[in-house]
Backbone as CSV, one residue per row, in Angstrom:
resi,resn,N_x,N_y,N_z,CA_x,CA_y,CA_z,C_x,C_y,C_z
1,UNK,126.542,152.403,120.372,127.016,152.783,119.056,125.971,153.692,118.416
2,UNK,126.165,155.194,118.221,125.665,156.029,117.507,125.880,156.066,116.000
3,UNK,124.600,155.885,114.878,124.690,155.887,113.459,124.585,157.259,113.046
4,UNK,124.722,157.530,111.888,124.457,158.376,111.204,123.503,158.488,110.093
5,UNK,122.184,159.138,110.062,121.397,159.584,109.030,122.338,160.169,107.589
6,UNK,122.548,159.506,105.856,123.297,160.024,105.356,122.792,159.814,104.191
7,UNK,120.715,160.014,104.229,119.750,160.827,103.308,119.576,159.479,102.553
8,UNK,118.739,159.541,101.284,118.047,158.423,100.476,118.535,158.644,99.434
9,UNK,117.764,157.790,98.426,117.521,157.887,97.086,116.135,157.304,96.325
10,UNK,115.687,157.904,95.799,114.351,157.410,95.298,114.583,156.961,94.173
11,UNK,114.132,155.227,94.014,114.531,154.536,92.830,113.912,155.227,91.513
12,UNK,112.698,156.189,91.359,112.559,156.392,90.215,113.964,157.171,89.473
13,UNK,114.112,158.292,90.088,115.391,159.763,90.448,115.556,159.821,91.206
14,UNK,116.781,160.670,91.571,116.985,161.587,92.457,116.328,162.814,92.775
15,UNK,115.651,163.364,91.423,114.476,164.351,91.769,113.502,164.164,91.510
16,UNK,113.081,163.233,91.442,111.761,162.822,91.004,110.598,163.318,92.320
17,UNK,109.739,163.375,91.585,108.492,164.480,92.583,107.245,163.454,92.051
18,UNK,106.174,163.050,92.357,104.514,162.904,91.892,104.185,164.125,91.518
19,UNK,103.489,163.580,90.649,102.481,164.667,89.532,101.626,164.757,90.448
20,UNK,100.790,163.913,91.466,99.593,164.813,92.341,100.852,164.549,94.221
21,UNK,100.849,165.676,94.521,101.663,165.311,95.769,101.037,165.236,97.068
22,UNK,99.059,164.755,96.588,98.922,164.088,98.019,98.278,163.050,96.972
23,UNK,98.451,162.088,96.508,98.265,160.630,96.037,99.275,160.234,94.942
24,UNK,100.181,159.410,95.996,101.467,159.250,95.375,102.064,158.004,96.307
25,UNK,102.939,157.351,95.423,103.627,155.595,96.366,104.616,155.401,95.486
26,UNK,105.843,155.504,96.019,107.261,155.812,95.269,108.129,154.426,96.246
27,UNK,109.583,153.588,95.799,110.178,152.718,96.467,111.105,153.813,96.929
28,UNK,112.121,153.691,97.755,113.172,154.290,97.920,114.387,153.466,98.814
29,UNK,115.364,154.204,99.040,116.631,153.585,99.831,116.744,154.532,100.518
30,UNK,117.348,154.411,102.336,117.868,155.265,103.091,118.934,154.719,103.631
31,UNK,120.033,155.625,103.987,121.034,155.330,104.401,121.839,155.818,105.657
32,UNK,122.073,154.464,106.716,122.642,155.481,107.532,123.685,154.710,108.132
33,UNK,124.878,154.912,108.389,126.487,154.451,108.959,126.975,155.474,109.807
34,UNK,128.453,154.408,109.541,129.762,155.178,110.563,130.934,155.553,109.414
35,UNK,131.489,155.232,110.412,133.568,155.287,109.980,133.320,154.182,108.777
36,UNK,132.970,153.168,108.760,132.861,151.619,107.834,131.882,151.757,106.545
37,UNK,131.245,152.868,106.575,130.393,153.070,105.344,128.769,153.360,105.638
38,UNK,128.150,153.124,104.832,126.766,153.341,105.291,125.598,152.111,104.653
39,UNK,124.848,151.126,105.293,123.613,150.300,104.995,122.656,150.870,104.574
40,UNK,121.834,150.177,103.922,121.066,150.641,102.842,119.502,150.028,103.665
41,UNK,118.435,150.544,103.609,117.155,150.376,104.024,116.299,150.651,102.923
42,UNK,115.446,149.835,102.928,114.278,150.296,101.840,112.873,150.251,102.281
43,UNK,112.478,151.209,102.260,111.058,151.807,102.325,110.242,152.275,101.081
44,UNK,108.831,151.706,101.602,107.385,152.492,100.674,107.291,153.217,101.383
45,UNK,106.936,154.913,100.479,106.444,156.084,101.092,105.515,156.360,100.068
46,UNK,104.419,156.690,101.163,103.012,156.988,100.306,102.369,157.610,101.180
47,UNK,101.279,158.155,100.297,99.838,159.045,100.844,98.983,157.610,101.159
48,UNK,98.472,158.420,102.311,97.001,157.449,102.627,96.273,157.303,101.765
49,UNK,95.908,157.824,100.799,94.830,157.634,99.908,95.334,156.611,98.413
50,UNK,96.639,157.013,98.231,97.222,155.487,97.315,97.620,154.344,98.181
51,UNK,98.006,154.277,99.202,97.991,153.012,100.273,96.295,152.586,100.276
52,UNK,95.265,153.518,100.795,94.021,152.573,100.677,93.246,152.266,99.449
53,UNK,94.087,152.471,97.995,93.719,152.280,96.684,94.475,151.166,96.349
54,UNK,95.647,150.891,96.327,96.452,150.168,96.269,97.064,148.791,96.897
55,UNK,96.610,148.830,98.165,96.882,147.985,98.720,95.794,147.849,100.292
56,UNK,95.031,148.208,100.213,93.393,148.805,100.892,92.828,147.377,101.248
57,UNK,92.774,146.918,100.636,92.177,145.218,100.575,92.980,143.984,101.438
58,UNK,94.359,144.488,101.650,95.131,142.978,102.160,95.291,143.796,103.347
59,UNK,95.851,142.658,104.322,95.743,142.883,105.502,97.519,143.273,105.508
60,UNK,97.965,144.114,106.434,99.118,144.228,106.250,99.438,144.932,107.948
61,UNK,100.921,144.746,108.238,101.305,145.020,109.410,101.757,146.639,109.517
62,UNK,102.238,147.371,108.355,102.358,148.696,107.896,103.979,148.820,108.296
63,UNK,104.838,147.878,108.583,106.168,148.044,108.794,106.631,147.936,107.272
64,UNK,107.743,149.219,107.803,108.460,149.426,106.047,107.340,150.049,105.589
65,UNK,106.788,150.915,105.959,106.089,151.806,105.129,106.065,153.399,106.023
66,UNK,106.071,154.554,104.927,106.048,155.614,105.795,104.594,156.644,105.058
67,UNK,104.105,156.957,105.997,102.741,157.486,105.509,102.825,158.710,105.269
68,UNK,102.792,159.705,104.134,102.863,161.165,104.220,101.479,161.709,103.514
69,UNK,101.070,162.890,104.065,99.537,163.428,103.808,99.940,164.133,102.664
70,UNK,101.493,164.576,101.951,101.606,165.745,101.373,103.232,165.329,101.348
71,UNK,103.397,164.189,99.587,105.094,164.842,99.412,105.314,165.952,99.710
72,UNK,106.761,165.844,100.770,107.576,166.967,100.612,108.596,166.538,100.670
73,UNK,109.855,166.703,100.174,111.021,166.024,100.415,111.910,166.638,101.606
74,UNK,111.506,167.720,101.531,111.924,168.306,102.657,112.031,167.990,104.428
75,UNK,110.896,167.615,104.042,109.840,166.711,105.095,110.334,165.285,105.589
76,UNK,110.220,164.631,104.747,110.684,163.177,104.598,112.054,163.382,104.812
77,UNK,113.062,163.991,104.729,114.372,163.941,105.320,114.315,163.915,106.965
78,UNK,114.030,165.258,106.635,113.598,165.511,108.415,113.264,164.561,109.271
79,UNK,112.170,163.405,108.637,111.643,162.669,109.950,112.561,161.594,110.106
80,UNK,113.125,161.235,108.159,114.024,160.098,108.641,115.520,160.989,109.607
81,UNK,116.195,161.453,109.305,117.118,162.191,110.673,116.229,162.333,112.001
82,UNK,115.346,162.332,112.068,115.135,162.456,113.833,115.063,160.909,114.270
83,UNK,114.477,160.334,113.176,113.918,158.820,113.167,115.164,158.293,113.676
84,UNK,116.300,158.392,112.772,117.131,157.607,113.014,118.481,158.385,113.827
85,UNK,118.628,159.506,114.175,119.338,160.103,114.849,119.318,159.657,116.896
86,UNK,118.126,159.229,117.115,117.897,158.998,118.366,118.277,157.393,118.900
87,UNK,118.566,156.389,117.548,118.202,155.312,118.003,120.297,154.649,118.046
88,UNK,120.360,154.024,118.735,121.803,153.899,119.026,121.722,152.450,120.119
89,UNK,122.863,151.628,119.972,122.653,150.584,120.557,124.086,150.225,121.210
90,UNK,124.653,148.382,121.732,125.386,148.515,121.864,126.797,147.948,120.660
91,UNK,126.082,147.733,119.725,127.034,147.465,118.288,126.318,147.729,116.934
92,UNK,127.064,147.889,116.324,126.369,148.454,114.906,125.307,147.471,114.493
93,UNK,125.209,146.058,114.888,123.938,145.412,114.279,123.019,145.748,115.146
94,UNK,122.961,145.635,116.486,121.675,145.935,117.749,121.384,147.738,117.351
95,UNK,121.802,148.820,116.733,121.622,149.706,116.121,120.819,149.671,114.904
96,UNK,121.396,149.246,113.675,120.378,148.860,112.597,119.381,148.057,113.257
97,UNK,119.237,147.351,113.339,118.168,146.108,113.685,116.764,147.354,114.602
98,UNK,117.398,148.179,115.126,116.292,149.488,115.908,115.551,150.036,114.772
99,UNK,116.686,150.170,113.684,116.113,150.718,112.576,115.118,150.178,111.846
100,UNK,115.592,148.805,111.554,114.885,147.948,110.721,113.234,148.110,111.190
101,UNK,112.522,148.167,110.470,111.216,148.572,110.841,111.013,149.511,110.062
102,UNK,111.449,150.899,109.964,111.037,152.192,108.982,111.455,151.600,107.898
103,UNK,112.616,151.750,107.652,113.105,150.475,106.269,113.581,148.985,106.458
104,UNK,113.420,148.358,105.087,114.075,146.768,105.579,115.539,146.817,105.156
105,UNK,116.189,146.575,106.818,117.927,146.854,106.471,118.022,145.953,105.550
106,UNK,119.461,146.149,104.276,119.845,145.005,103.631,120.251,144.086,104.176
107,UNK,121.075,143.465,105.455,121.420,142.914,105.918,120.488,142.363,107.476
108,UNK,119.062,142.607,107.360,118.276,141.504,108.295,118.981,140.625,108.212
109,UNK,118.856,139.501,107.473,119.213,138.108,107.308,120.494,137.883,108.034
110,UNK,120.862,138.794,108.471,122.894,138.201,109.464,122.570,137.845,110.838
111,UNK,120.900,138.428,111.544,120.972,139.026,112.642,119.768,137.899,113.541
């Protein structure tokens, strides 16, 4: 079963940008489906330098997080479509569940 990449939303806006765009840590949603609609994933995207200000001290596994040297939104589309364009399974949950990791699917908990 092949998904479809079908782009985010960043909980602040939709256009919302950082005032410095290499030290910056924003929440967001990505989305990707079929024919049945599209699941929702949520990811931290941040610069290395507000990840080791911010959260520098605890020990952490770095899943659900995406590291960028330099907002670009441009950018961040891009990797999530390749990210998730390649990964395909043999039913729509063994598909998300590949995913789960860049973002936390809404629906872990079924699987």
């Amino acid at each position: 079963m092949v998904l479809k990449y079908s782009g985010f939303h960043i909980w602040e806006a939709d256009d919302w940008q950082p005032d410095d765009l290499t030290d910056f840590g924003f929440w967001m949603d990505f989305y990707v489906g079929g024919a049945n609609g599209n699941d929702a994933f949520t990811v931290l995207v941040c610069s290395p330098s507000w990840f080791a200000r911010e959260r520098g001290s605890e020990a952490t596994s770095g899943r659900n997080v995406i590291f960028m040297p330099r907002f670009d939104r441009n950018d961040l589309d891009a990797f999530l479509k390749a990210r998730c364009a390649g990964e395909s399974g043999k039913s729509v949950e063994t598909t998300m569940l590949k995913i789960d990791g860049i973002g936390e699917w809404e629906y872990r908990y079924r699987s």
